[in-house]
N, C-alpha and C positions, 0 to 999 in steps of 0.2 A: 062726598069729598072729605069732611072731616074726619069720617068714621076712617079712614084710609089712615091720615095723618095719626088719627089717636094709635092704630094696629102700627106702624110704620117706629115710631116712638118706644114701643115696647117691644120690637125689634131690635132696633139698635139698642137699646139699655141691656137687651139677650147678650147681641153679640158681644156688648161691653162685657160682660160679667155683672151687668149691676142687677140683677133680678130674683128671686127667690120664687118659684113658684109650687103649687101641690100645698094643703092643708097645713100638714105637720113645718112646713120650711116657712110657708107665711105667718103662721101662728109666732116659731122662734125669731125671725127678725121681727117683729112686731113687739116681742117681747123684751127681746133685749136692743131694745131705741134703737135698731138699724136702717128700720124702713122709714120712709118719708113718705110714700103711700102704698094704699094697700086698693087692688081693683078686686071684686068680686064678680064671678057671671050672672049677669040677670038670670040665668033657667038653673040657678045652683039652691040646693035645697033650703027652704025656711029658716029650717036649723043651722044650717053653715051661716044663710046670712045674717041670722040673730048673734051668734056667736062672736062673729067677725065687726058685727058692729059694734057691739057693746064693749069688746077688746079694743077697739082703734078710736072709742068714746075715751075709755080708760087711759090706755097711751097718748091721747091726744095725737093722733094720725090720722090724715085725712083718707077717708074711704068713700070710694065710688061705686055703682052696682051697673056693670056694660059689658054689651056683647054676649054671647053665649060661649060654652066651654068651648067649644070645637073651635069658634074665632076666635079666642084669648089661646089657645092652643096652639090651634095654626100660626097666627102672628110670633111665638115664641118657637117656631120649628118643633114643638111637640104633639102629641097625639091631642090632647085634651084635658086643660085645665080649667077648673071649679076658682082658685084665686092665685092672685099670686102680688108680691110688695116689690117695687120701687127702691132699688138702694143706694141711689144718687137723687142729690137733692135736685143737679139740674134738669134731667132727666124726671124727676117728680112735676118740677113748677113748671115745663114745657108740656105734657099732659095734662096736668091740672088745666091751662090756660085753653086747650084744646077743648075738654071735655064742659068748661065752663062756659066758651063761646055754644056748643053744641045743644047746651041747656037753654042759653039766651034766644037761641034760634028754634026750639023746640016748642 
């Protein structure tokens, strides 16, 4: 059920416009303080998620590592995304709060 709410979330932040997704587009709003968080795929390569952490360490943005590309993909009406950033805060702190309960339950 949660996983649902978490895909459901980064949906509508799609439809919104608030979302940045694919390497090169998470990397620049990250860069330039847009994103308020940033998800990576858990089956997304070492090197992506070393990358991406150490960036969103630097930025101070919260980063999460969930789902796989195909389900971060599909949830945003695309083929398949590796990561992608959050570009409304509230829209950030209602997945954070998801992903956070889904940790406590874990």
């Amino acid at each position: 059920m949660r996983q649902d709410k978490i895909l459901s979330l980064i949906g509508l932040a799609t439809k919104a416009g608030k979302t940045a997704s694919g390497e090169f587009l998470t990397e620049r709003e990250t860069k330039t303080r847009k994103a308020f968080l940033v998800i990576v795929a858990s089956d997304a390569s070492d090197n992506t998620k070393k990358k991406f952490r150490e960036m969103c360490k630097f930025y101070k943005v919260p980063i999460y590592f969930y789902g796989d590309k195909d389900t971060l993909g599909h949830a945003m009406g695309k083929e398949f995304r590796a990561s992608l950033a959050i570009l409304d805060e509230g829209f950030a702190k209602g997945i954070q709060k998801e992903l956070k309960t889904r940790e406590d339950i874990a």
